[in-house]
C-alpha positions as CSV (number, residue, x, y, z in Angstrom):
1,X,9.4,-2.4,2.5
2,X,7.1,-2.2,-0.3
3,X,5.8,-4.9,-2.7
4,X,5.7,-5.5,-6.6
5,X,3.0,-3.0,-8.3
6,X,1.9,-5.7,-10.7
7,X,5.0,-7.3,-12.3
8,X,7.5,-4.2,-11.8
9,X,9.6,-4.6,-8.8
10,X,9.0,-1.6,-6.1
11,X,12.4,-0.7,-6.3
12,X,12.6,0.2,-9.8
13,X,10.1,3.2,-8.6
14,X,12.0,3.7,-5.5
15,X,15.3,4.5,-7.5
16,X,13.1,6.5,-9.9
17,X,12.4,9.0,-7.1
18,X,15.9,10.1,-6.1
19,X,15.7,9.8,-2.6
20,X,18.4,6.6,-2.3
21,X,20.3,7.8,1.2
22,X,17.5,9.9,2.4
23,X,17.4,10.2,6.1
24,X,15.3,10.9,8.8
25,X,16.8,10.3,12.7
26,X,18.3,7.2,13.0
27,X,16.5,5.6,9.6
28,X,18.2,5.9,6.1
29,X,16.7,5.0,2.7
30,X,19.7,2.1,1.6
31,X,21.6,3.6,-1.3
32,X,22.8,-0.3,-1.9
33,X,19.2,-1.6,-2.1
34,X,16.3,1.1,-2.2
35,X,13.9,-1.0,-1.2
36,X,15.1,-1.3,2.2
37,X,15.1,0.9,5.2
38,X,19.0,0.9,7.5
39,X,18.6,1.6,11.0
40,X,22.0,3.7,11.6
41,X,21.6,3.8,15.5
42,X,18.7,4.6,17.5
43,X,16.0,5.1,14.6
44,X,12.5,5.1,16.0
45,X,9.4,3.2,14.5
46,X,8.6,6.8,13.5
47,X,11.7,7.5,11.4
48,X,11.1,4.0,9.3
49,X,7.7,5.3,8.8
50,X,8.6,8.8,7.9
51,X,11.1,7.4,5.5
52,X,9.0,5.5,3.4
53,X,5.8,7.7,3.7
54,X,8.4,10.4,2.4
55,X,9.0,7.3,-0.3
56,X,5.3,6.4,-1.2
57,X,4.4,10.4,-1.7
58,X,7.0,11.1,-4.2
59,X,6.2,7.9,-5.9
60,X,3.0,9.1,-6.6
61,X,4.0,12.4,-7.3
62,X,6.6,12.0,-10.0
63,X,5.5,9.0,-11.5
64,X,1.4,8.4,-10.3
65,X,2.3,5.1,-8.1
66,X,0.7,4.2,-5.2
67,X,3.2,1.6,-3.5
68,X,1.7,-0.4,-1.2
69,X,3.7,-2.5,2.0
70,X,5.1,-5.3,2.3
71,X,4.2,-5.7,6.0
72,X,1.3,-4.5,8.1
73,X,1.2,-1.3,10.0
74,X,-0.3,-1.7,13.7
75,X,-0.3,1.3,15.5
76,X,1.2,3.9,13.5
């Protein structure tokens, strides 16, 4: 979901932030690997994104990171 921010591994933010399991419709935050988003059944493009926009603002808030994807958004 989101790449390195320089040589630390996204995921060691992602855990920082507490929300492992978070979920938003059909999309849940992994609690096995942070870094990935689980489609539980019927997630829309719209729950991924709200899951790891939810992701990237608490990053930022609690420890001043800007994460930055790992893929390109078209259309959102």
């Amino acid at each position: 979901m989101f790449r390195k921010c320089g040589e630390t591994p996204a995921a060691i933010y992602i855990e920082k932030t507490g929300l492992k399991g978070l979920k938003i419709g059909g999309a849940r935050l992994s609690e096995k690997h942070c870094n990935f988003i689980v489609n539980e059944g019927g997630a829309s493009s719209n729950d991924f994104f709200e899951v790891a926009e939810t992701v990237r603002k608490k990053a930022l808030e609690t420890q001043g990171v800007t994460l930055e994807y790992e893929v390109e958004k078209i259309g959102w």
